[in-house]
C-alpha distance (Angstrom), angle and dihedral (degrees) to the residues before:
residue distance angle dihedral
X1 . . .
X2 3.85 . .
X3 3.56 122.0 .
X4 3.68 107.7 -142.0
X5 4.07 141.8 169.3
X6 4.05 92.7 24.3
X7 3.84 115.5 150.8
X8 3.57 121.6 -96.1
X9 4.08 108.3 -62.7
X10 3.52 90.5 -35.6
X11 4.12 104.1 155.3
X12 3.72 124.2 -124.4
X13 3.84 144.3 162.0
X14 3.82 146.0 -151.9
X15 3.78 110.1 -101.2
X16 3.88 125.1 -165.4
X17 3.80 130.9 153.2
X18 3.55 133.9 -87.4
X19 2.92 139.8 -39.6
X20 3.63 98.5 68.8
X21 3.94 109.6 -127.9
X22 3.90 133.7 -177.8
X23 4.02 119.5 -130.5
X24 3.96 111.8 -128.0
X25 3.65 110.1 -168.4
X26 3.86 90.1 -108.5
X27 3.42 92.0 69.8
X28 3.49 94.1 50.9
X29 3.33 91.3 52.0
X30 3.46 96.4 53.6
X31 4.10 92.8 45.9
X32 4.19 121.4 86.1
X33 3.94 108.4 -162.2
X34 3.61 120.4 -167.7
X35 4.09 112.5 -128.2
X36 3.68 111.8 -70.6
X37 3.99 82.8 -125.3
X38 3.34 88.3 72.9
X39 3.84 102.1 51.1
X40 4.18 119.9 69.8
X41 3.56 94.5 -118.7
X42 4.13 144.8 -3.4
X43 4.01 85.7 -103.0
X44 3.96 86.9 61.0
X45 3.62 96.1 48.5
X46 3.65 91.6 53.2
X47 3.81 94.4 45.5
X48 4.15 87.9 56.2
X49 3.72 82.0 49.7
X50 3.73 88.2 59.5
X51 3.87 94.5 37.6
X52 3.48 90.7 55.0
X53 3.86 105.4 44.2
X54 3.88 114.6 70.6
X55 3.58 83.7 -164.5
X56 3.90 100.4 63.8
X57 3.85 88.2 51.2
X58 3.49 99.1 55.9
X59 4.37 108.2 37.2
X60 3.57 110.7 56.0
X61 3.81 93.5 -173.8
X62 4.19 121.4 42.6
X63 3.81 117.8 151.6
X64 3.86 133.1 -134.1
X65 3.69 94.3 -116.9
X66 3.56 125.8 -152.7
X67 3.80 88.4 9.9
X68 3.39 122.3 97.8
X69 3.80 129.9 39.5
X70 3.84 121.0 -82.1
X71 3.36 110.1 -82.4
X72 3.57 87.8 50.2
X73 3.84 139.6 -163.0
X74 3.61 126.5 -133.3
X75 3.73 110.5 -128.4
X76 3.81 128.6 -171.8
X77 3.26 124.0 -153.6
X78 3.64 101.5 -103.1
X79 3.83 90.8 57.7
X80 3.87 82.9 59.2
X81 3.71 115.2 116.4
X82 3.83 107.8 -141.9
X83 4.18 112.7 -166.5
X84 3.95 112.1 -134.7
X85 3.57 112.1 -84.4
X86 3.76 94.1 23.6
X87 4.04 120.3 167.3
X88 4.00 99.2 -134.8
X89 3.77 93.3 164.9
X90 4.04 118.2 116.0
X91 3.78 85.4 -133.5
X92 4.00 96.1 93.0
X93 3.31 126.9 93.4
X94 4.39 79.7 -108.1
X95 3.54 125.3 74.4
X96 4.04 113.2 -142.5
X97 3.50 94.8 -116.3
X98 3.88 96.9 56.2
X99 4.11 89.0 53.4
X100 3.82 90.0 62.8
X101 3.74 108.6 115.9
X102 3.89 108.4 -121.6
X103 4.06 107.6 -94.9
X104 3.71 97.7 6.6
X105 3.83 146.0 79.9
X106 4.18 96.8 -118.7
X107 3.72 123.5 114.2
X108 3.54 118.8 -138.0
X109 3.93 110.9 -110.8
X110 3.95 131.6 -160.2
X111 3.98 87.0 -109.8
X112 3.64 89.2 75.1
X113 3.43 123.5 118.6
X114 4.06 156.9 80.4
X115 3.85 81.4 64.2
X116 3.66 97.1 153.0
X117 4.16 121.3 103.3
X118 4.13 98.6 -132.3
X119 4.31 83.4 166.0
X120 3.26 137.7 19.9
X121 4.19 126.4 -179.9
X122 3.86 145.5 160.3
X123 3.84 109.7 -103.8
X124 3.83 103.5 171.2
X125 3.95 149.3 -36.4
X126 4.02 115.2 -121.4
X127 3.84 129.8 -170.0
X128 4.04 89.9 -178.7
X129 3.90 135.4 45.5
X130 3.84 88.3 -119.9
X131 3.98 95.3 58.2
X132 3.55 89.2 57.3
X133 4.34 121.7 109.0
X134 3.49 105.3 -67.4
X135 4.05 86.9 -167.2
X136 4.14 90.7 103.4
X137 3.53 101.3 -125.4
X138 3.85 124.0 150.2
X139 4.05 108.4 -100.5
X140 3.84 130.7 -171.8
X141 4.08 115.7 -146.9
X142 3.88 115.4 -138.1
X143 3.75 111.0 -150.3
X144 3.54 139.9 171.6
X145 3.87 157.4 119.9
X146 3.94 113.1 -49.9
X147 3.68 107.2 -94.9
X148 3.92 97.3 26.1
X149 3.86 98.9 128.5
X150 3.79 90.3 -102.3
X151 4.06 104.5 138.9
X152 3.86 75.3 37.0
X153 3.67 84.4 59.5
X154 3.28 92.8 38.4
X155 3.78 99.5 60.1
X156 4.12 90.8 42.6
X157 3.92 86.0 59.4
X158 4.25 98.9 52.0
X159 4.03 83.1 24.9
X160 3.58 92.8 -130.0
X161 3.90 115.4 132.3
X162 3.82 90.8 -147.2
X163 3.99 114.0 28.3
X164 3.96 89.5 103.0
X165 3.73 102.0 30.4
X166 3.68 111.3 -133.7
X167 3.70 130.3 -145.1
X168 4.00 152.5 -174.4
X169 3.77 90.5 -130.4
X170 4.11 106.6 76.0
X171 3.85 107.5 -139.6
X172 3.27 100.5 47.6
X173 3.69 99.6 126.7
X174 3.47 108.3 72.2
X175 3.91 111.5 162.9
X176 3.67 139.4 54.9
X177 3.67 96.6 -86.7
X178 4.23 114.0 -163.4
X179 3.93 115.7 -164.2
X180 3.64 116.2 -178.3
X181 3.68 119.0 -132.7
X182 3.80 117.3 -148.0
X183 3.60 91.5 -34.2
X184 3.84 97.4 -80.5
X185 4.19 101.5 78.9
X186 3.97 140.9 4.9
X187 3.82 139.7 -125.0
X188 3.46 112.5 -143.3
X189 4.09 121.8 -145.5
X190 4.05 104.0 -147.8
X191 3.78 119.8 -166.1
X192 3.75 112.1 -103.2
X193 3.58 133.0 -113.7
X194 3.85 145.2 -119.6
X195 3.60 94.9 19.5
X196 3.89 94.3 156.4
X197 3.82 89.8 -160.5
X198 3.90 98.4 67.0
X199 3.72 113.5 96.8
X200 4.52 113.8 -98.9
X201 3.83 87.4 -108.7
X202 4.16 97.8 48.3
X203 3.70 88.4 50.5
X204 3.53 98.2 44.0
X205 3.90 85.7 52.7
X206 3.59 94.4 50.9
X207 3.84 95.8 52.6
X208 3.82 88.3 50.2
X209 3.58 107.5 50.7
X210 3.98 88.3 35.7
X211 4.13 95.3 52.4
X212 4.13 81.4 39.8
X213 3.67 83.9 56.3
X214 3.59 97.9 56.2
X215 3.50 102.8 37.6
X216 4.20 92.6 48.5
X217 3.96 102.8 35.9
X218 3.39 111.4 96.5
X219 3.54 99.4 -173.3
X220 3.76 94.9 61.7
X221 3.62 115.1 115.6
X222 3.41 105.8 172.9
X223 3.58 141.1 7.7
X224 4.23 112.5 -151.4
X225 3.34 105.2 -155.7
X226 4.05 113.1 -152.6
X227 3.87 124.8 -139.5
X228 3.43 134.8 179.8
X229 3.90 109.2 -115.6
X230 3.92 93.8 -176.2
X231 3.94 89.9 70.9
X232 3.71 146.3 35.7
X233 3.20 124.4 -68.2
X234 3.82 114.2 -78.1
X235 4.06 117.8 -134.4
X236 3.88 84.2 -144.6
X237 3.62 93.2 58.0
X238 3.92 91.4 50.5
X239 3.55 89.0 45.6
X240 3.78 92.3 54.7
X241 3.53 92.0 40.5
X242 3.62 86.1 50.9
X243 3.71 96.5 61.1
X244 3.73 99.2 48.1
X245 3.79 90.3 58.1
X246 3.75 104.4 39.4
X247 4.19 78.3 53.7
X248 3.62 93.9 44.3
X249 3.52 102.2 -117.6
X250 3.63 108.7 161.5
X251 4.13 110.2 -116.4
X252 3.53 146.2 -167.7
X253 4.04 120.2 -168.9
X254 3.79 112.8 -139.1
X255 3.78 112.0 -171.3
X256 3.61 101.5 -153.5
X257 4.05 122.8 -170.6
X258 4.10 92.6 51.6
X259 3.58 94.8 147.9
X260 3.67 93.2 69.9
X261 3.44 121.1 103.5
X262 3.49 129.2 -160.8
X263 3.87 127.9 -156.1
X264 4.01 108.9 -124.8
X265 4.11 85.0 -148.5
X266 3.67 83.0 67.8
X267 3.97 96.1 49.5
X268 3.78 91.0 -115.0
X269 3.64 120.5 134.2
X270 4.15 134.4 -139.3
X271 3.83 124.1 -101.2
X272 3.51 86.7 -114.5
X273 4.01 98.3 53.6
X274 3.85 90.5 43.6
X275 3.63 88.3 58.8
X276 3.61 104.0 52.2
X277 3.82 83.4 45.1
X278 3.52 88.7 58.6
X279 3.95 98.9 37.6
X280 4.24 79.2 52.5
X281 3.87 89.3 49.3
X282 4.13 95.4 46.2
X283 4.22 84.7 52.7
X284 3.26 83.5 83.7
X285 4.26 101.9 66.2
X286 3.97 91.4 23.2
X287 3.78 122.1 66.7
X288 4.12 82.7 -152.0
X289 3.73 128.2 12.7
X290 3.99 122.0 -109.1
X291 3.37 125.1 -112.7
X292 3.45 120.5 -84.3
X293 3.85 153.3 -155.4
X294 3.91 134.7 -154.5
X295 3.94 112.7 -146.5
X296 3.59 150.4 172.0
X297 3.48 124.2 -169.0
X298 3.84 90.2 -164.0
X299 4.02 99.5 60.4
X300 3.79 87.1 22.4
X301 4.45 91.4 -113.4
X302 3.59 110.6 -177.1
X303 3.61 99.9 3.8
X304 3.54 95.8 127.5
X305 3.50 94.8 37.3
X306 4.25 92.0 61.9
X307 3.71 89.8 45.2
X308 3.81 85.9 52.6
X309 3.68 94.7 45.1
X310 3.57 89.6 44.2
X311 4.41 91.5 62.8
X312 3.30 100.2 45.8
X313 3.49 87.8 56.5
X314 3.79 99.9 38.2
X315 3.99 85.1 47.4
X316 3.59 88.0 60.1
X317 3.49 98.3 49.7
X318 3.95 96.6 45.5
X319 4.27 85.3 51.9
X320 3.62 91.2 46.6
């Protein structure tokens, strides 16, 4: 099943009635879709997919296996995030289930590739849209609560302890800071947000020139959005999160912090329960969730999963 014709990056997801049901590469193998071209919708396609597979009716519960990181998250297939132009047919030599990125919900598509970070440097700091590279290159924004790990993050990604320099004091970065990545795209350091200790006017700055920047760069192909897995969700967070979809900013949730593990004797909850309680919670301003990414800057989680993510989707956006 090829999807085909979608808008530029714009995220979607397989819907089907209840029950809810995870797709093992068996049953993939045993389904034969007709091109989604020749269904109404995406929810139709899925449906037939149901229809058509005894299987689907009759287990309400299979897992990915070998998949997703141990502790693991049970996915179904609506939740998936398919990239545009994305082979879903069993008739590759890959089942679906074995092109599911390792503690996420994104299928691997053929646009992946040259992943790798050979180079890494500091091109320039910006406090306006307009300062930023001119050199056309395809860029992905990191953004994300003060104190979220993200020059942590940052530094895991280029593996370089100090190209984003890190600190105790959240707020620190305050610019629109472009690093160019092996020559051919950028990463782009965004000032944090809800640090209550910056003055009214800073802050007020910040969220201008950093909503000006997504809304006017036009070599932006993805904003990754960071959130802090080791606590509850944040209203801030959904807030922000909130924006970038209802102005169709394409987004991909990292949950940062995943190696942190809270004691249920003390009331705290896991990485991976805060995030489905905030993937629950952002239902409710997204008619499907983004894609998104479990990391830890500390053991390096998902590193090479974002980097992966990121290609396929850069790939995309050079071809088209």
């Amino acid at each position: 099943m090829l999807i085909t014709h979608l808008p530029k990056l714009h995220y979607f997801s397989i819907f089907y009635s209840k029950p809810k049901i995870i797709i093992t590469s068996t049953l993939l193998s045993k389904s034969k879709l007709t091109p989604v071209s020749h269904f109404s919708s995406i929810t139709s396609a899925a449906n037939t997919l149901l229809q058509t597979t005894p299987e689907l009716q009759e287990t309400k519960n299979l897992e990915i296996e070998d998949v997703l990181e141990r502790p693991h998250i049970e996915i179904s297939v609506e939740k998936l995030f398919f990239p545009p132009d994305t082979d879903v047919s069993c008739s590759g030599s890959r089942p679906l289930s074995s092109r599911i990125l390792k503690g996420s919900n994104i299928v691997l598509s053929k646009y992946a590739g040259d992943a790798q970070v050979e180079q890494a440097e500091f091109v320039k700091s910006s406090v306006e849209t307009e300062q930023c590279p001119s050199d056309g290159l395809p860029e992905f924004a990191l953004v994300g609560r003060s104190n979220v790990g993200k020059s942590s993050l940052l530094n895991s990604l280029v593996k370089r302890k100090k190209l984003a320099l890190t600190s105790k004091k959240p707020g620190k970065t305050q610019c629109i800071n472009h690093f160019r990545i092996n020559d051919s795209w950028h990463l782009v350091d965004l000032p944090g947000y809800g640090y209550a200790a910056a003055p009214h006017e800073v802050r007020t700055d910040w969220a201008k020139f950093t909503k000006d920047y997504f809304l006017n760069r036009p070599t932006l192909v993805s904003v990754f959005l960071l959130i802090d897995a080791s606590i509850p969700a944040k209203k801030i967070d959904l807030e922000y999160a909130s924006w970038l979809g209802q102005n169709k900013i394409p987004m991909t949730l990292v949950f940062t912090k995943c190696d942190k593990r809270k004691k249920k004797k003390n009331g705290g909850k896991r990485p991976e329960e805060n995030l489905q309680d905030f993937l629950e919670l952002i239902q409710k301003f997204f008619q499907t969730a983004p894609p998104w990414i479990m990391t830890s800057s500390v053991t390096n989680q998902g590193r090479d999963e974002i980097l992966l993510h990121m290609s396929q989707l850069r790939n995309y956006w050079l071809k088209h």
